[in-house]
C-alpha positions as CSV (number, residue, x, y, z in Angstrom):
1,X,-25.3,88.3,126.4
2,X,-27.6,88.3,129.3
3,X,-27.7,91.4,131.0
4,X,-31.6,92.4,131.2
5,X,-32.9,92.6,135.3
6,X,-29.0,93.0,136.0
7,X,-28.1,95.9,138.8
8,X,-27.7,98.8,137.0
9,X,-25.3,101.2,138.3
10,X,-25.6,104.8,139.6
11,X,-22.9,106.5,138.1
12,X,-24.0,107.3,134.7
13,X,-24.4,110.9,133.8
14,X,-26.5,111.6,130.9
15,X,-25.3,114.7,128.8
16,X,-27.0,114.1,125.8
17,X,-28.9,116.7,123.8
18,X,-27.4,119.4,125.9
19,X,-25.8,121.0,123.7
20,X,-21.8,121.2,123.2
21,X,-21.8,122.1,119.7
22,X,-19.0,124.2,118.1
23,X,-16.6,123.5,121.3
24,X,-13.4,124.4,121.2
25,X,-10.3,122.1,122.5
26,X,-8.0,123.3,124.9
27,X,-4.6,122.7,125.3
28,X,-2.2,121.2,127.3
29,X,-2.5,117.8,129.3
30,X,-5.7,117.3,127.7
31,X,-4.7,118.1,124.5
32,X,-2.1,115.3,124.8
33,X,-4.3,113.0,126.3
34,X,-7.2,113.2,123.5
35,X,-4.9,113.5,120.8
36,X,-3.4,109.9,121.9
37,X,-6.9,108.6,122.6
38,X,-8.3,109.6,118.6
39,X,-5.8,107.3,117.2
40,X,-7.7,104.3,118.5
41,X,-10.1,105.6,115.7
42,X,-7.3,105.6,113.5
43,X,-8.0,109.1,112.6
44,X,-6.1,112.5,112.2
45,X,-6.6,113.9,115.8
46,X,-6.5,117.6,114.4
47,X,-9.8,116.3,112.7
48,X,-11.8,115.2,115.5
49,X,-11.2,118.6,119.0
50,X,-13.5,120.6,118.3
51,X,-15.4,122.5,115.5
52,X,-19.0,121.9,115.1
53,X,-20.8,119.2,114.1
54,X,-24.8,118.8,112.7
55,X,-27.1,116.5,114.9
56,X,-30.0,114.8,113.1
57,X,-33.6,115.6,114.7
58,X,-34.4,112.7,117.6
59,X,-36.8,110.7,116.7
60,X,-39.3,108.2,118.5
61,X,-37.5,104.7,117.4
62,X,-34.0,106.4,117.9
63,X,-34.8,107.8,121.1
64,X,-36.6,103.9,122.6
65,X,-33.7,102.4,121.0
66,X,-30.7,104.7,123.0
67,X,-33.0,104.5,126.0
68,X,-32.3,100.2,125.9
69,X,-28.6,101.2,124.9
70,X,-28.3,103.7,128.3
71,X,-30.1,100.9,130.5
72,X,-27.3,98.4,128.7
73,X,-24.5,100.9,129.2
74,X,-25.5,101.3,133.2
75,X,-25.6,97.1,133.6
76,X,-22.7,96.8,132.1
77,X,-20.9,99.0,134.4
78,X,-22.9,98.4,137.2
79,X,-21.1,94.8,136.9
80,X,-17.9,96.1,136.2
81,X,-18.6,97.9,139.9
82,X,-19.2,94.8,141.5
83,X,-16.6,92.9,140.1
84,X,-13.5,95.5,140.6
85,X,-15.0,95.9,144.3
86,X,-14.3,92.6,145.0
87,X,-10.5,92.5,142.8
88,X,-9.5,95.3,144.5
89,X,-10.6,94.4,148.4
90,X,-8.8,90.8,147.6
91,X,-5.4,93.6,147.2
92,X,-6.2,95.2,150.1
93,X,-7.6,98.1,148.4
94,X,-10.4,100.2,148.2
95,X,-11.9,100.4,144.5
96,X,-13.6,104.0,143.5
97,X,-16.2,104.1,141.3
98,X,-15.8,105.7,138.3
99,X,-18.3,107.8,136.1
100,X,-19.6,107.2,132.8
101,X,-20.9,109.9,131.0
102,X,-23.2,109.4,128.3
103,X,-23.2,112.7,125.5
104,X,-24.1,113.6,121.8
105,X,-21.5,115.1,118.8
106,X,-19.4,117.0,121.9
107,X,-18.1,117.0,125.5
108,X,-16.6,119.1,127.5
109,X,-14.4,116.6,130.1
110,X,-11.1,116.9,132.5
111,X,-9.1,116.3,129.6
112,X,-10.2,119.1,127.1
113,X,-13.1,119.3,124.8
114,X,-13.7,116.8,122.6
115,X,-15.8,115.2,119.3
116,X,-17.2,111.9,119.6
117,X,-15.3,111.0,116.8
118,X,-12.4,110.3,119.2
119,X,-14.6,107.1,120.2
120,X,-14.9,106.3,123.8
121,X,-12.5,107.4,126.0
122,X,-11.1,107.6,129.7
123,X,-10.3,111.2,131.3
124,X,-8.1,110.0,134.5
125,X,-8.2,114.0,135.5
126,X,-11.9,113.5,136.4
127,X,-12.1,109.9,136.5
128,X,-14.9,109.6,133.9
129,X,-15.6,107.3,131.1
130,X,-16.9,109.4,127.9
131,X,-19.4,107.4,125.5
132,X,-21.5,108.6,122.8
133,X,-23.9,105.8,122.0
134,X,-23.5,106.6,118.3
135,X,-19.8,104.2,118.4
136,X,-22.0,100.9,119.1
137,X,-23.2,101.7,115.8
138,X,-19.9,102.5,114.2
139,X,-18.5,99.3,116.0
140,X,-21.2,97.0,114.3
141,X,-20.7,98.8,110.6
142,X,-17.2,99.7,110.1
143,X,-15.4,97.6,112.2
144,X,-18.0,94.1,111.8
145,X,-18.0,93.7,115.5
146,X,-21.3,92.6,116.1
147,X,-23.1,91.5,119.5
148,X,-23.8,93.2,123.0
149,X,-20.7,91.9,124.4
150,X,-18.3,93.9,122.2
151,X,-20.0,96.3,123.4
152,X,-19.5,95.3,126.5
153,X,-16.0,95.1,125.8
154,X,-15.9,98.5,125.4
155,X,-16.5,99.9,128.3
156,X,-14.6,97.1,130.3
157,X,-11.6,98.6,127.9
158,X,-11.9,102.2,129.2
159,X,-12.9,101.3,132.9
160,X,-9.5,99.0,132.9
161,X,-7.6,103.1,132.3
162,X,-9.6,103.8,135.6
163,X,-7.9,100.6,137.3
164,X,-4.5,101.6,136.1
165,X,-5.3,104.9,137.3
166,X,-6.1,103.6,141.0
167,X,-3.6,101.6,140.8
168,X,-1.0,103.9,139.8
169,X,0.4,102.9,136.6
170,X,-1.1,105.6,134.2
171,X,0.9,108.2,136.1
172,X,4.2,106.2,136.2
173,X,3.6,106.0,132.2
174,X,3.5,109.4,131.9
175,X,6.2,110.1,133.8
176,X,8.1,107.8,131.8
177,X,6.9,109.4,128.4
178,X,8.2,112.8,129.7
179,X,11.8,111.5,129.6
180,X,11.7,109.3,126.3
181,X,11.5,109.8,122.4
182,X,8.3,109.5,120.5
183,X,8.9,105.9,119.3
184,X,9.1,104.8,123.3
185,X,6.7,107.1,124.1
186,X,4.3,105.0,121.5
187,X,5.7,101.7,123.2
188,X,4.7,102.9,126.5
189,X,1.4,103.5,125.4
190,X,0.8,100.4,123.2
191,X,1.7,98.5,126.5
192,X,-0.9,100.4,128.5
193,X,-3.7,100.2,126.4
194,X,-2.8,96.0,126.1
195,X,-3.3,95.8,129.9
196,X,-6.7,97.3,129.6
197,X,-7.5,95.2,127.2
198,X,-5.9,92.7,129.6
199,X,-8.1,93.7,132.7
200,X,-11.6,93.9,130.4
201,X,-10.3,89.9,130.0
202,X,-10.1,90.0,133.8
203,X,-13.3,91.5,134.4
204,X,-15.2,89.1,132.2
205,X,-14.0,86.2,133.9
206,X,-15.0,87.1,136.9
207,X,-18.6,88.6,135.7
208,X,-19.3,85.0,134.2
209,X,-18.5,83.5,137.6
210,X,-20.5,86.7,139.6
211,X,-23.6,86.9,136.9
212,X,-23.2,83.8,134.8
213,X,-23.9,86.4,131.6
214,X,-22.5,84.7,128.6
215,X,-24.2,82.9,125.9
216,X,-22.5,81.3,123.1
217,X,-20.4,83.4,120.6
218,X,-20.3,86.3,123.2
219,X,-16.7,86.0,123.8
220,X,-15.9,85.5,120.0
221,X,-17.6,88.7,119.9
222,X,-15.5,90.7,122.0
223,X,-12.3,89.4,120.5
224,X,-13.7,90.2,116.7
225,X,-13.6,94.4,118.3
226,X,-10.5,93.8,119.7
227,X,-9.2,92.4,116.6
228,X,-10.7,95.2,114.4
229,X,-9.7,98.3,116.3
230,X,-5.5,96.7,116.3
231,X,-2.9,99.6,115.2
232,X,-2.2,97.5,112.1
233,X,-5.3,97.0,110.7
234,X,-6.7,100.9,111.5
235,X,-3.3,101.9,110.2
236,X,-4.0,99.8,106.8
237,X,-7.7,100.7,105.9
238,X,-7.0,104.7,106.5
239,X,-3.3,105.3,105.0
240,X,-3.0,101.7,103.3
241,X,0.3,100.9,105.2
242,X,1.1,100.5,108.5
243,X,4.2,102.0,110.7
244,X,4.5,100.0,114.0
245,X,7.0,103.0,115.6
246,X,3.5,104.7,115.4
247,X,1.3,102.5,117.0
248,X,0.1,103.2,119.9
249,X,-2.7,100.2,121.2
250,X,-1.0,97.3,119.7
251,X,-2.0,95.8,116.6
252,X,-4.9,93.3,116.5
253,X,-3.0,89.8,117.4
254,X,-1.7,91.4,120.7
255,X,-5.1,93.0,121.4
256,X,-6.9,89.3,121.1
257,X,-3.9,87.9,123.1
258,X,-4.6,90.3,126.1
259,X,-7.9,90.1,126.5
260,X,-7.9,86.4,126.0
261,X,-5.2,86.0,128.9
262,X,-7.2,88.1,131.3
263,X,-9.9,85.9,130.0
264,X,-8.7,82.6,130.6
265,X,-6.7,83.6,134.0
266,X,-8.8,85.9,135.7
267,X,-5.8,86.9,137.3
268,X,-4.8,90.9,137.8
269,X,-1.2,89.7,138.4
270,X,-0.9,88.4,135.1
271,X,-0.8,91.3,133.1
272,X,2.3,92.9,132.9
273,X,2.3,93.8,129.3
274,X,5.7,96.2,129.9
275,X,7.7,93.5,129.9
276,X,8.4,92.8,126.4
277,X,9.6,97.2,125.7
């Protein structure tokens, strides 16, 4: 992926090695909200809010090395800036910037307190993306999904929540999950999480034609880590069976399938991934 000498956005808040250790999770909204957000990780979400946690002494190559990773982390979303500034005034619309925030072990966000075992995650109560560096390496040793751009994929995943936050649909699936059972609660959310995957296609497409930033085998790349973090595979390698009533971001066919739509469109209409509940 190219992406050295790219712009490298403003809006990324570096928490790590502040501290945040032995946090405990709150309740409520939040509580909800993370809870959802560690079964991308396919793990017990009782497991993973709060506690504390041991962090290994820095050291010079680690340090040099997450250095690279934050100026990647800040292109990256410095391009999804630029691109969702120009989808969004094509609608008419103004698009608002969202943070990322960088952190170690723990973080304290909107949405509660939380481990970084959750993985990445999107808070829409403060409008921040949450990333601790250590995933990238989880992403390349337990799920296989090697190469910058499923990194990149990533974080166009979580800043696609913030577009269905502008844009209004996370709160009308909430809304919607107040009033239904837990199986269509867990449909509801398996179709959100497929649109972001849907507008991280979307975004790529148009960052090609902005930034001309793919090389060969990036976009094979980025649908090997949507592939690997499907309900039905995560489901499989932690319990060894899987229960589609419990998914809740679509198993790995429909996670390729989005993101290779949004891909091959580039077009925000097309992603009405509701249709189908």
């Amino acid at each position: 992926m190219k992406w050295m000498g790219g712009r490298q956005s403003g809006n990324v808040e570096d928490r790590r090695g502040g501290g945040g250790r032995g946090l405990a999770f709150g309740g409520g909204l939040g509580a909800i909200a993370l809870a959802f957000i560690a079964l991308l990780m396919g793990k017990n979400p009782a497991d993973l809010l709060g506690g504390d946690a041991s962090t290994a002494p820095a050291t010079a190559a680690n340090s040099t090395q997450n250095d690279q990773q934050k100026q990647f982390v800040a292109t990256i979303l410095g391009y999804t800036e630029d691109v969702w500034h120009e989808q969004f005034r094509q609608m008419n619309r103004e698009y608002t910037e969202p943070k990322l925030v960088l952190f170690t072990d723990y973080v304290q966000s909107g949405c509660g307190n939380a481990s970084a075992q959750v993985g990445p995650f999107y808070c829409p109560l403060d409008q921040k993306v949450y990333l601790d560096l250590s995933f990238f390496n989880e992403l390349q040793t337990r799920f296989q999904a090697n190469g910058e751009f499923a990194r990149a994929y990533v974080i166009a995943h979580e800043v696609g929540h913030h577009v269905q936050n502008l844009l209004g649909t996370s709160e009308k699936v909430q809304r919607l999950q107040a009033r239904v059972d837990e199986r269509q609660g867990n449909r509801l959310s398996v179709a959100l999480e497929l649109q972001a995957d849907f507008y991280a296609g979307v975004w790529a497409n148009h960052a090609q034609q902005m930034f001309n930033i793919l090389e060969k085998g990036d976009v094979e790349s980025a649908l090997n880590a949507a592939s690997a973090i499907g309900d039905d595979k995560l489901q499989m390698q932690s319990q060894g069976y899987v229960v589609p009533d419990a998914f809740t971001h679509g198993t790995s066919e429909q996670r390729v399938y989005w993101f290779k739509k949004g891909f091959e469109t580039g077009d925000i209409n097309q992603g009405n991934t509701f249709d189908d509940l």
